[in-house]
MDAnalysis code that builds the backbone (N, CA, C; Angstrom):
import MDAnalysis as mda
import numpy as np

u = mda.Universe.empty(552, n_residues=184, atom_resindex=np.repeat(np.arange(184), 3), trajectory=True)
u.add_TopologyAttr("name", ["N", "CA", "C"] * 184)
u.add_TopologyAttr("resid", np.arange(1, 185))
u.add_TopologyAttr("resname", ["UNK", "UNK", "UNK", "UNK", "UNK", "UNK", "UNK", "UNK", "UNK", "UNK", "UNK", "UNK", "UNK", "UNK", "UNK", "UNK", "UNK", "UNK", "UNK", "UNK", "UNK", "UNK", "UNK", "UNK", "UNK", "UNK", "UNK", "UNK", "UNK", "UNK", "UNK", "UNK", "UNK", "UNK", "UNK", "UNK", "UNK", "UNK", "UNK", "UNK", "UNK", "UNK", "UNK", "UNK", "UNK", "UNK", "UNK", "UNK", "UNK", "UNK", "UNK", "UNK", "UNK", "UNK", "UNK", "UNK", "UNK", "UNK", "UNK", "UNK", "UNK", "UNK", "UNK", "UNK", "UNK", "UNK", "UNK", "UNK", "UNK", "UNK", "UNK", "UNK", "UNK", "UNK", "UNK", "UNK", "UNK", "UNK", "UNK", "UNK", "UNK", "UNK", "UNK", "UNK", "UNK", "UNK", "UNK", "UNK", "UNK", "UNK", "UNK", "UNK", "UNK", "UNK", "UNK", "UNK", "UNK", "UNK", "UNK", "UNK", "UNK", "UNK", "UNK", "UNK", "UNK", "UNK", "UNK", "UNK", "UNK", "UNK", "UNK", "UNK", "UNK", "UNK", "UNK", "UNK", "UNK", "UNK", "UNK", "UNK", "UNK", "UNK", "UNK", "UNK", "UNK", "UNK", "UNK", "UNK", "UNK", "UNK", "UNK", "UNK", "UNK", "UNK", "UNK", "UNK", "UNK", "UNK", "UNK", "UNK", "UNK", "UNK", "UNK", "UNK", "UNK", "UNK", "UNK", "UNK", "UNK", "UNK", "UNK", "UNK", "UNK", "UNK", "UNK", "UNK", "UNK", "UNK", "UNK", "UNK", "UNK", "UNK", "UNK", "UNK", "UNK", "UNK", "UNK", "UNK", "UNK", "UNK", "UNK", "UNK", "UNK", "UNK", "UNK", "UNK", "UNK", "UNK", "UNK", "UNK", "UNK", "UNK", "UNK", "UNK"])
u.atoms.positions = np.array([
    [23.295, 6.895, -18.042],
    [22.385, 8.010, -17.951],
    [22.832, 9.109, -18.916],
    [24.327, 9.484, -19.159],
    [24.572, 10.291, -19.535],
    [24.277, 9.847, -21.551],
    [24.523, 8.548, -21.490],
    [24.116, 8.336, -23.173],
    [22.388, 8.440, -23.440],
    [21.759, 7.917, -22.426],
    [20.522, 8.238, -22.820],
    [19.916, 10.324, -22.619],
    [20.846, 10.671, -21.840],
    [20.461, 11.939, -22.176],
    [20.819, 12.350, -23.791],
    [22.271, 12.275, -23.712],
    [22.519, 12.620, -25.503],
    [21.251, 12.105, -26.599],
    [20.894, 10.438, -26.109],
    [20.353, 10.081, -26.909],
    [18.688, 11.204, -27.361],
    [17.933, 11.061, -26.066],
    [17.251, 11.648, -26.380],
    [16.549, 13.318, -25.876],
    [17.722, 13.775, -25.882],
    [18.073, 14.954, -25.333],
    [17.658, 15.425, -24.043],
    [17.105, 15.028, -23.757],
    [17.157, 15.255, -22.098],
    [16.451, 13.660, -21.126],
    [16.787, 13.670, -20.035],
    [16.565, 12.763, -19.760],
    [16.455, 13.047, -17.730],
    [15.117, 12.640, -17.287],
    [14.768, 12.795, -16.128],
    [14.753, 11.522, -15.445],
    [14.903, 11.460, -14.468],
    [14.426, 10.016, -13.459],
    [14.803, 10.732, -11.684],
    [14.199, 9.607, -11.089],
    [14.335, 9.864, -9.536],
    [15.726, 9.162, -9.119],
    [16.183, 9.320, -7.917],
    [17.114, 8.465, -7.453],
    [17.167, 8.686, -5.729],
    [18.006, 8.273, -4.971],
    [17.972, 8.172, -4.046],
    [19.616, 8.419, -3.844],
    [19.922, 9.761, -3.121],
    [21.311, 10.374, -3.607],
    [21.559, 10.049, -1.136],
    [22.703, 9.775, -1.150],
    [23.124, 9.681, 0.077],
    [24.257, 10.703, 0.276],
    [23.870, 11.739, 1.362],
    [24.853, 12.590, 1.633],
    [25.736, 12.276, 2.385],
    [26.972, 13.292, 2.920],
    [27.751, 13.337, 3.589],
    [27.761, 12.367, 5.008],
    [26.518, 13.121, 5.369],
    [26.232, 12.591, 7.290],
    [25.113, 11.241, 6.828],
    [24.962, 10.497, 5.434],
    [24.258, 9.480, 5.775],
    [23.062, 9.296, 5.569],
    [22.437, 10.571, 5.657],
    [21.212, 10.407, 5.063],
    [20.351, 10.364, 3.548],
    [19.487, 9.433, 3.354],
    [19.148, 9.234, 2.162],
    [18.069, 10.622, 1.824],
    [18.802, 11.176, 0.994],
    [17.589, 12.244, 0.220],
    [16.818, 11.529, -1.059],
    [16.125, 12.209, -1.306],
    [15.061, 10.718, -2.891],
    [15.192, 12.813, -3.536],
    [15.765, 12.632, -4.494],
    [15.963, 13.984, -5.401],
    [15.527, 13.681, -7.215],
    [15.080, 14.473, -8.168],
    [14.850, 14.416, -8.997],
    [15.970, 14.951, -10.178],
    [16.715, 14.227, -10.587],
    [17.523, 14.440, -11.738],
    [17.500, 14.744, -12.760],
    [17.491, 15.928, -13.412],
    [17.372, 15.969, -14.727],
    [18.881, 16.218, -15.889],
    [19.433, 15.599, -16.766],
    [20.265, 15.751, -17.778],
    [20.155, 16.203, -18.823],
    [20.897, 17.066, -19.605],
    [20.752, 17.980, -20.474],
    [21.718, 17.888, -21.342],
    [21.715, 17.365, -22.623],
    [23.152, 17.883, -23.279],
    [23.232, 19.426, -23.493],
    [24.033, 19.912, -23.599],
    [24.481, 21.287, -24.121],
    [25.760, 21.242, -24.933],
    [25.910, 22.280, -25.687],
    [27.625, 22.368, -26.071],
    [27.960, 23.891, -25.295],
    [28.899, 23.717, -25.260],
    [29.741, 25.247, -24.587],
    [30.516, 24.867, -24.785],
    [31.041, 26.117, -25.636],
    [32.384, 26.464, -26.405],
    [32.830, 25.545, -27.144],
    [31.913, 25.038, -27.712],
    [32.710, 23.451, -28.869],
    [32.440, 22.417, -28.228],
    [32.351, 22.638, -26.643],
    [32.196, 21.060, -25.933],
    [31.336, 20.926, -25.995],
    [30.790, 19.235, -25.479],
    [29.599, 18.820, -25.645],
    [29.963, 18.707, -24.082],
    [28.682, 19.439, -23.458],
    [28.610, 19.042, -22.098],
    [27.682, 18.542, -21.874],
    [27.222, 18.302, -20.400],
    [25.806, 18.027, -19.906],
    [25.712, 18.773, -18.684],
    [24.707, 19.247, -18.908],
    [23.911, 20.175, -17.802],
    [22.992, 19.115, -16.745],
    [23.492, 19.327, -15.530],
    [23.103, 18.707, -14.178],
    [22.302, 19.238, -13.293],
    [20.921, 19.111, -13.387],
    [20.353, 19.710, -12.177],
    [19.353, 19.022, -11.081],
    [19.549, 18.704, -10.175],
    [18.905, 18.285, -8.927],
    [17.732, 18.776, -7.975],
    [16.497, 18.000, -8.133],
    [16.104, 18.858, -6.870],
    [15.968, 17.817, -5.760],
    [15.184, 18.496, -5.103],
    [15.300, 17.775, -3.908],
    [13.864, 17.301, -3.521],
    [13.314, 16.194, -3.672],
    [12.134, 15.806, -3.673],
    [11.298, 14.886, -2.144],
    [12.161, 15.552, -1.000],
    [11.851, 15.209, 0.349],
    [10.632, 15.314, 0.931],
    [10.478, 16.474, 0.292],
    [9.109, 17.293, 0.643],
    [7.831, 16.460, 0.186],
    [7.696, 16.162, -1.038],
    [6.924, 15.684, -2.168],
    [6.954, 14.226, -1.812],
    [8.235, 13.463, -1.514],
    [8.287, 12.165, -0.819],
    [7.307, 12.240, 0.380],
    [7.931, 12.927, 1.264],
    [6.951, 12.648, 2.408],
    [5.578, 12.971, 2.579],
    [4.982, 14.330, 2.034],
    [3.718, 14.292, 0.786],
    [3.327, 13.275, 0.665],
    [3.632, 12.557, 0.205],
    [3.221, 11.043, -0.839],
    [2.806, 10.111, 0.460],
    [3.786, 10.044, 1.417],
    [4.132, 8.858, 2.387],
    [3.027, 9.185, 3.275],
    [2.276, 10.265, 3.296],
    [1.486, 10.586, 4.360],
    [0.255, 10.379, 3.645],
    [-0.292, 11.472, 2.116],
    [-1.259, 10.919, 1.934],
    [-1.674, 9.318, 1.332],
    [-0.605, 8.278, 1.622],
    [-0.890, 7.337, 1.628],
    [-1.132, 6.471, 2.758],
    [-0.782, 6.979, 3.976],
    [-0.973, 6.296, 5.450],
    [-2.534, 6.682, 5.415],
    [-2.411, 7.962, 4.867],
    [-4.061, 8.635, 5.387],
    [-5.199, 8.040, 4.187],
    [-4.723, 7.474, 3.178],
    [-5.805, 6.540, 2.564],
    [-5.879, 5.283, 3.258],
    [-5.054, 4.242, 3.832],
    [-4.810, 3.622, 4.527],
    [-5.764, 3.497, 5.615],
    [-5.598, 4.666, 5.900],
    [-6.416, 4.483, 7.526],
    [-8.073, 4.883, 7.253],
    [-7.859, 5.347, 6.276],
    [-9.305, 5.815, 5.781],
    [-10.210, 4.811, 5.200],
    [-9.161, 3.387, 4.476],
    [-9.839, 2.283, 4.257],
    [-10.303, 1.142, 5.518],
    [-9.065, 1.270, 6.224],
    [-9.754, 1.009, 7.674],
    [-10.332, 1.216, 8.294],
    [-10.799, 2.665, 8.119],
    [-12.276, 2.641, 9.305],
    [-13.542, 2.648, 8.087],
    [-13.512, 2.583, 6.669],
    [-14.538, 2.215, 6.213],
    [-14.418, 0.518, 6.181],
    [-13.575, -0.032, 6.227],
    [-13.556, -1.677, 6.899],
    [-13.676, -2.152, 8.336],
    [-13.904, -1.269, 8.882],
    [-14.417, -1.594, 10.327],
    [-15.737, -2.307, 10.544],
    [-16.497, -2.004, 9.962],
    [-17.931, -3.077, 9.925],
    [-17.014, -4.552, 9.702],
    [-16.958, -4.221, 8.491],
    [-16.576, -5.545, 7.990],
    [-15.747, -6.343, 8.556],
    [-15.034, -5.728, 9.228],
    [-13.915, -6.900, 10.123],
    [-14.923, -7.307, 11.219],
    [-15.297, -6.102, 11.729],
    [-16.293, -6.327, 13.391],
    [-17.052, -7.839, 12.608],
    [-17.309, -7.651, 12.175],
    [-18.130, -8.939, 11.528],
    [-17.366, -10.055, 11.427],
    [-16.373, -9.896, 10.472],
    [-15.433, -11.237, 10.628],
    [-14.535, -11.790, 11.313],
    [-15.334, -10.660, 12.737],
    [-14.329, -11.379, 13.672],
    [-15.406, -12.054, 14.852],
    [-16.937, -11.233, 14.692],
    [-17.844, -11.947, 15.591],
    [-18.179, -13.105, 14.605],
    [-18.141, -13.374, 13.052],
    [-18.450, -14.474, 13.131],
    [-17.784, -16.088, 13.923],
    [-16.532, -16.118, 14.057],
    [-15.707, -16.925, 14.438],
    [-15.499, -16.931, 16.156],
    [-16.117, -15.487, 16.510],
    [-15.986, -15.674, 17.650],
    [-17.509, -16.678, 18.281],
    [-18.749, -16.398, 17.607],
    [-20.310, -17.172, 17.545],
    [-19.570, -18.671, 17.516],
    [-18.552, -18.976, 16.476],
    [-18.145, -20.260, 16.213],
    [-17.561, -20.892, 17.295],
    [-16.388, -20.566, 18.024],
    [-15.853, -20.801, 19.559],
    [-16.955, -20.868, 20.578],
    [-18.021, -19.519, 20.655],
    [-18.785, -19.753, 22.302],
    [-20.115, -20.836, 21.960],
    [-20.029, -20.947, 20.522],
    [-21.070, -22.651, 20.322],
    [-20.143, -23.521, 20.547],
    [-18.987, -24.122, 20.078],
    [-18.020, -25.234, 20.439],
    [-17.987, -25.429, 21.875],
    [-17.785, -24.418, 22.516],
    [-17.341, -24.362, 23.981],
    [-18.587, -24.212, 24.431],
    [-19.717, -24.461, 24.650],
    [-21.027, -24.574, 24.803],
    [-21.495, -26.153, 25.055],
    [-21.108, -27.046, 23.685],
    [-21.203, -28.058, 23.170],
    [-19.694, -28.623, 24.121],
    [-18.978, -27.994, 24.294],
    [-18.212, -29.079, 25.169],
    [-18.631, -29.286, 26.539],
    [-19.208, -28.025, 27.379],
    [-19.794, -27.751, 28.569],
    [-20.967, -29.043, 28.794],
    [-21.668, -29.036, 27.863],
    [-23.019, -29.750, 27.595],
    [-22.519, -31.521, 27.380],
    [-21.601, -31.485, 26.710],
    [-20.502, -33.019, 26.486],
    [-20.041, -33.593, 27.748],
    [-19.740, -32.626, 28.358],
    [-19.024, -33.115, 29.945],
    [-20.036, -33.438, 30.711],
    [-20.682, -32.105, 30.949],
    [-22.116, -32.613, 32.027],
    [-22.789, -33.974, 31.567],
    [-22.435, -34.107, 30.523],
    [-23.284, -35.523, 30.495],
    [-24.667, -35.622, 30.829],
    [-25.806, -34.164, 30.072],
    [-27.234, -34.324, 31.244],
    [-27.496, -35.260, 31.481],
    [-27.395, -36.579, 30.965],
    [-28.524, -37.892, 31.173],
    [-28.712, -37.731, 29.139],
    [-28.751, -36.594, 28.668],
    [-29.103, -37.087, 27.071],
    [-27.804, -37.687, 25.757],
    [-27.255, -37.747, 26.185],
    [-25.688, -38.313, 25.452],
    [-24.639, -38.792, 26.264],
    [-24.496, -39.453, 25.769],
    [-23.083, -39.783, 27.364],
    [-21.740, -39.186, 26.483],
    [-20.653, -39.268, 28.059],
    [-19.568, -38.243, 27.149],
    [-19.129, -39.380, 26.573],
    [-18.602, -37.662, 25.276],
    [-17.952, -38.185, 24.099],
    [-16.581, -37.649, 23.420],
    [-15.555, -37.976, 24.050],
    [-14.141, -37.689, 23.629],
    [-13.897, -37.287, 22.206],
    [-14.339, -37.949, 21.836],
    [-13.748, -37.698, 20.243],
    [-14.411, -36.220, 19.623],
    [-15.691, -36.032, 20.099],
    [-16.586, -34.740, 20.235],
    [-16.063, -33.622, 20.792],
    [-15.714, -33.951, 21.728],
    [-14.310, -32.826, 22.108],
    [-13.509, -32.254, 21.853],
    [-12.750, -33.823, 21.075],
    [-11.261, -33.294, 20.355],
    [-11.853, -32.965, 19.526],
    [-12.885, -32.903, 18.589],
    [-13.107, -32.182, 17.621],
    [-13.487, -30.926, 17.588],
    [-14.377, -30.316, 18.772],
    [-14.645, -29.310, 19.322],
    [-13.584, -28.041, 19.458],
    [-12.570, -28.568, 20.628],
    [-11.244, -28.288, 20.744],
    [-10.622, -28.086, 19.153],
    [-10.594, -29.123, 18.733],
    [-9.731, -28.764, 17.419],
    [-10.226, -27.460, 16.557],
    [-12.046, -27.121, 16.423],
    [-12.606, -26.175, 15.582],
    [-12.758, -24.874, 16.350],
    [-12.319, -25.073, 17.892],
    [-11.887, -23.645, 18.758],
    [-10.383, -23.430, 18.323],
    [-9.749, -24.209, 18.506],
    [-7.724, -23.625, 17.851],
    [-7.952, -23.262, 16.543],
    [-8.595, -23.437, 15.613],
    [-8.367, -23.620, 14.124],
    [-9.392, -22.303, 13.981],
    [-10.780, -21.940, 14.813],
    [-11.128, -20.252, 14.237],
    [-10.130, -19.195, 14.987],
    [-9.933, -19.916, 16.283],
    [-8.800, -18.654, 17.304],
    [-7.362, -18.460, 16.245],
    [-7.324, -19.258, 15.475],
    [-6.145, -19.166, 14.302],
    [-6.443, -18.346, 13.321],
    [-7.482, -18.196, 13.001],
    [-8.215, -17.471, 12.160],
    [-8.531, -15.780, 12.254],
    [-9.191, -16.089, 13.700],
    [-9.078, -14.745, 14.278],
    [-7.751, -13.843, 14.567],
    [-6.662, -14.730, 14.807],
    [-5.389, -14.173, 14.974],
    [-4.836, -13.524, 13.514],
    [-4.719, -14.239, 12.430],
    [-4.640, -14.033, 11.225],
    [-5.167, -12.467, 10.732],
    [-6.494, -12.353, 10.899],
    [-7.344, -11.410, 11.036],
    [-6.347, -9.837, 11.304],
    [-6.214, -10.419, 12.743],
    [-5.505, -9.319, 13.506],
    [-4.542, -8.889, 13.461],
    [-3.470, -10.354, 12.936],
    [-2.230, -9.655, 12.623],
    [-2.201, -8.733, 11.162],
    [-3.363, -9.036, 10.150],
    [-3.306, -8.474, 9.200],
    [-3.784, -7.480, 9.180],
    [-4.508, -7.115, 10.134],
    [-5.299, -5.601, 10.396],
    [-3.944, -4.646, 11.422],
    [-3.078, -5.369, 11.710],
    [-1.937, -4.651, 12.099],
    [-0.940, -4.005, 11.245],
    [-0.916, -5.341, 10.334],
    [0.241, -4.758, 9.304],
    [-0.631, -3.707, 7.981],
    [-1.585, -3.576, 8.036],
    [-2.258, -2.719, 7.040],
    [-2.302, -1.633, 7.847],
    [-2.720, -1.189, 8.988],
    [-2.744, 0.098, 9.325],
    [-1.505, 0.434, 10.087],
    [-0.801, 0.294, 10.384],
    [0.823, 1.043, 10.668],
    [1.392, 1.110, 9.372],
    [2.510, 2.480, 9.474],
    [3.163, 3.313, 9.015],
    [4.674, 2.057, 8.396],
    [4.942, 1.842, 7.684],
    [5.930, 0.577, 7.105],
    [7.340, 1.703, 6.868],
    [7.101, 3.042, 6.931],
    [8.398, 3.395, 6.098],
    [9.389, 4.104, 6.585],
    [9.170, 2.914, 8.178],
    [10.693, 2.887, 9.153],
    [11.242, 1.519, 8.838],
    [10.753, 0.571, 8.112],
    [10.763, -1.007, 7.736],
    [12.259, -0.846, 7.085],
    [13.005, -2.065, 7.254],
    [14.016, -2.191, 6.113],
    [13.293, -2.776, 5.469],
    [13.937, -3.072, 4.306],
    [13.592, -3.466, 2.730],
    [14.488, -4.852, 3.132],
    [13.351, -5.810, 3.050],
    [14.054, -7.322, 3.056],
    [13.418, -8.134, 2.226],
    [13.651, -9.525, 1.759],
    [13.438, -10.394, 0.897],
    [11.876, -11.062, 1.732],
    [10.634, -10.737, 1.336],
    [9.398, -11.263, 1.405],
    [8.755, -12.464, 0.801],
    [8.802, -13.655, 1.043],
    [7.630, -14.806, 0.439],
    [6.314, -13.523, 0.027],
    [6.078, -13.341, -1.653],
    [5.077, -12.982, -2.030],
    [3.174, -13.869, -1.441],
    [3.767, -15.017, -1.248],
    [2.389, -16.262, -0.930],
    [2.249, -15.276, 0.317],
    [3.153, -15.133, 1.397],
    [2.855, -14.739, 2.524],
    [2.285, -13.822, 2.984],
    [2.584, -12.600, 1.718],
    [2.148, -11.030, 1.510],
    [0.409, -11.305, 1.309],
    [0.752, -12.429, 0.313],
    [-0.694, -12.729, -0.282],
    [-1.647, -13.421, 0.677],
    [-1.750, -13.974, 1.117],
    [-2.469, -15.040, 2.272],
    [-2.468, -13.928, 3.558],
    [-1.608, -13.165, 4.435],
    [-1.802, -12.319, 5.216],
    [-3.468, -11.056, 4.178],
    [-3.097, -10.889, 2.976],
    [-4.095, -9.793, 2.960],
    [-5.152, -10.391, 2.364],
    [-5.162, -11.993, 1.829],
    [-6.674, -12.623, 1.982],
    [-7.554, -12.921, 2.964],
    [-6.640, -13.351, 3.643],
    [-7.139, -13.701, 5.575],
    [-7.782, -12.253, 5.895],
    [-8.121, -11.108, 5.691],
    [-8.662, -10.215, 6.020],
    [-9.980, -9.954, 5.540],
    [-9.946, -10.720, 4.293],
    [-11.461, -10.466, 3.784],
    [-12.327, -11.851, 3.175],
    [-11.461, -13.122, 3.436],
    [-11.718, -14.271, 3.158],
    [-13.199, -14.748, 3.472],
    [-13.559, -14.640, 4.779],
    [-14.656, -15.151, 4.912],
    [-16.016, -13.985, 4.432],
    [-15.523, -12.884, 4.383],
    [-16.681, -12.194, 3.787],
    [-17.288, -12.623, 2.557],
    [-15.673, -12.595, 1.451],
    [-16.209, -13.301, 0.530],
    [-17.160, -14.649, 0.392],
    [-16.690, -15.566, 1.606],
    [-17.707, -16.629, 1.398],
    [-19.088, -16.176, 1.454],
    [-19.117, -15.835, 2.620],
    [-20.729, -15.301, 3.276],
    [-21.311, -14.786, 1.831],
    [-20.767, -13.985, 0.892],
    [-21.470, -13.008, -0.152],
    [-21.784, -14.353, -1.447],
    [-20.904, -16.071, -1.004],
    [-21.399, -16.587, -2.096],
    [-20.321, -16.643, -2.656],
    [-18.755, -15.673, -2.872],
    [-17.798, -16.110, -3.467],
    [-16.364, -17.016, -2.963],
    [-16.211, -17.712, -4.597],
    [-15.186, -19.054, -3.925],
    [-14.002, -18.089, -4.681],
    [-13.526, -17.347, -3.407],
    [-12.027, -16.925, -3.605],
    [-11.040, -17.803, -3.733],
    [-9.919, -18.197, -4.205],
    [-9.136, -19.124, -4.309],
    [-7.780, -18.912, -4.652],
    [-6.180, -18.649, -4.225],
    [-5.230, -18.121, -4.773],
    [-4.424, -19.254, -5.086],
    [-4.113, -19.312, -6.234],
    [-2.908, -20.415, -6.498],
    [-1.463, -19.957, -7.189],
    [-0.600, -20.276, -6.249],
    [0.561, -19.574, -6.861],
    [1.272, -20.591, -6.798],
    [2.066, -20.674, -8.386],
    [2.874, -21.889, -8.682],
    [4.212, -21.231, -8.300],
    [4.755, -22.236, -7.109],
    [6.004, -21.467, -7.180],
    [6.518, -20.847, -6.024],
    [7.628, -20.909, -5.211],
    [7.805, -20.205, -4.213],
    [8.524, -18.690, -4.832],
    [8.020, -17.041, -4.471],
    [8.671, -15.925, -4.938],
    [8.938, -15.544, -3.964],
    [10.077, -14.613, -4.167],
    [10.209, -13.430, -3.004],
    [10.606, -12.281, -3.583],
    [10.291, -11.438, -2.874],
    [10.647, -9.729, -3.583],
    [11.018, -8.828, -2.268],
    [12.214, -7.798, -2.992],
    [12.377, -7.076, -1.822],
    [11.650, -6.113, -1.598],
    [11.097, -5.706, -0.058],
    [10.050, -5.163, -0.221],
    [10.100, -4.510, 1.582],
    [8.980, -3.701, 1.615],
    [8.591, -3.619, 2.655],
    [7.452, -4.482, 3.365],
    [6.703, -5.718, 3.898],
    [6.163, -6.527, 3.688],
    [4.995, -5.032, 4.191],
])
């Protein structure tokens, strides 16, 4: 730091300075060459950018939440569609069992039934857990090593089937297992 100040005479960046009792302050650094008295010094000055951090951390929860309740249709939707999908399956199994006299039962109709009730209730869960992790506050989270696919697929699953309905074939392909440290 101190050569790139010389280099180009002053030189700013953020950092994350830990005091005495432990706590992380996020402060703004700036470096200065100077000479005094023949020396070549550098001039050190700090501020303290807590304020402006948490500033930041808030009006970003509050865009956050502000995209969530203008996505509230849109989920309400993609979550009654799948739920229409379950109370027809489970309809069609009701109707499978009774056996009116017009089909006789049919097992395999079932398990398939059954199988396309676990597989939207999977869907719907997906949904939810991702509408969890988008609207809470992350920046009590430690910073740990994240599968990027996972980051990615949690925040497609939120708008996946809309896209179909509108006609588009969303599709993510990632070559490669990544991870990044992160707050997921």
């Amino acid at each position: 730091m101190d050569a790139l100040a010389r280099q180009k005479g002053v030189h700013v960046f953020e950092w994350d300075h830990q005091t005495f009792d432990q706590e992380i302050v996020k402060v703004e650094v700036t470096l200065v060459p100077i000479n005094g008295h023949g020396e070549a010094l550098l001039l050190v000055m700090w501020r303290d950018m807590t304020a402006e951090s948490n500033a930041k951390l808030k009006l970003l929860q509050s865009a956050k939440m502000s995209s969530l309740g203008e996505m509230a249709a849109g989920i309400a939707h993609e979550i009654n569609n799948p739920l229409a999908i379950i109370s027809a399956k489970a309809s069609m199994i009701a109707r499978s069992l009774s056996g009116n006299g017009k089909k006789p039962f049919d097992p395999e109709a079932i398990k398939k039934y059954s199988e396309d009730i676990q597989s939207t209730t999977n869907r719907i869960s997906k949904i939810i857990s991702g509408l969890k992790s988008f609207s809470r506050s992350g920046e009590s989270d430690t910073i740990e090593k994240v599968s990027v696919t996972a980051i990615v697929n949690e925040t497609v699953a939120l708008c996946l089937e809309k896209m179909k309905n509108h006609g588009v074939d969303f599709q993510v392909k990632i070559d490669g297992e990544y991870f990044i440290d992160c707050r997921a």
